[in-house]
Residue, then its C-alpha position, 0 to 999 in steps of 0.5 A: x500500500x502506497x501512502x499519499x502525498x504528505x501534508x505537513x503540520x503547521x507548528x512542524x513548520x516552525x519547529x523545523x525551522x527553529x530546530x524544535x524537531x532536529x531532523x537529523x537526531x530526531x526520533x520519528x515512528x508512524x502512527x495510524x488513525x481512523x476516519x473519525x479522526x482530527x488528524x488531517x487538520x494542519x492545525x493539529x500539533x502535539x500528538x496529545x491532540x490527535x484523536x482516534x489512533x488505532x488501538x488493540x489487535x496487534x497496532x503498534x506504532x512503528x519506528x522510522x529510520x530517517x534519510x537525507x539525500x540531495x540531487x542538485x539543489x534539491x534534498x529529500x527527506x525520507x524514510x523506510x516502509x513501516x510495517x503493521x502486523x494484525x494480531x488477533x484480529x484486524x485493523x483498519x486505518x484511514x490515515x497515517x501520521x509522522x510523529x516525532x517522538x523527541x519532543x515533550x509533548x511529541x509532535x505531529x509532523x505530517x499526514x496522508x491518507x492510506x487510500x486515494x479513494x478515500x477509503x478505509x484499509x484494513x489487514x485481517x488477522x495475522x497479516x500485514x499492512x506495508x506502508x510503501x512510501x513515496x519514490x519522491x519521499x515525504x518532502x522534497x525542498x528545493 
């Protein structure tokens, strides 16, 4: 499953350029959120706030490894394909959040939704939910 296009947040912005989110040290791990959810709102900031993350049947947020790589005078902020395994039935998810985890409280920095539908995605039982991301990765600055 291919996530799509990465909205990023407001205060990630500011953090970002303030270096509140240090994007190289930073932590970062994926979250999934239900339709119900107010994570698509840009205005959205610290984690606390975002309603309706999966929970139970095996969800768990997973861990990012982050990437930098510069073409020109263009660089890209990637990461690796999270992975979620269902566990005892399953989950179904509506969007996908980065969430940097270094911050107190931890800040959301961006979302997409799973599906271009926009329809929800669900993994069964013991299977599992591969996020593909992007060719171009989350964010490009040029």
């Amino acid at each position: 499953m291919g996530a799509l296009a990465w909205v990023p947040h407001d205060r990630f912005k500011e953090f970002k350029g303030d270096n509140t989110i240090d994007m190289d040290n930073s932590v970062f791990e994926m979250r999934l959120y239900t339709v119900a959810s107010n994570i698509a709102t840009t205005s959205v900031g610290d984690a606390t706030t975002a309603t309706n993350e999966l929970s139970g049947n095996g969800y768990a947020a997973q861990p990012l490894t982050p990437t930098w790589s510069r073409s020109g005078g263009d660089v890209t902020f990637d990461v690796n394909d999270p992975a979620f395994d269902a566990a005892g039935g399953p989950i179904t998810g509506h969007y996908a959040a980065i969430v940097c985890t270094s911050t107190t409280p931890d800040e959301v920095c961006c979302h997409a939704l799973l599906d271009d539908t926009p329809d929800d995605v669900t993994v069964t039982d013991t299977n599992t939910l591969t996020l593909n991301m992007n060719a171009n990765g989350v964010f490009v600055e040029s």
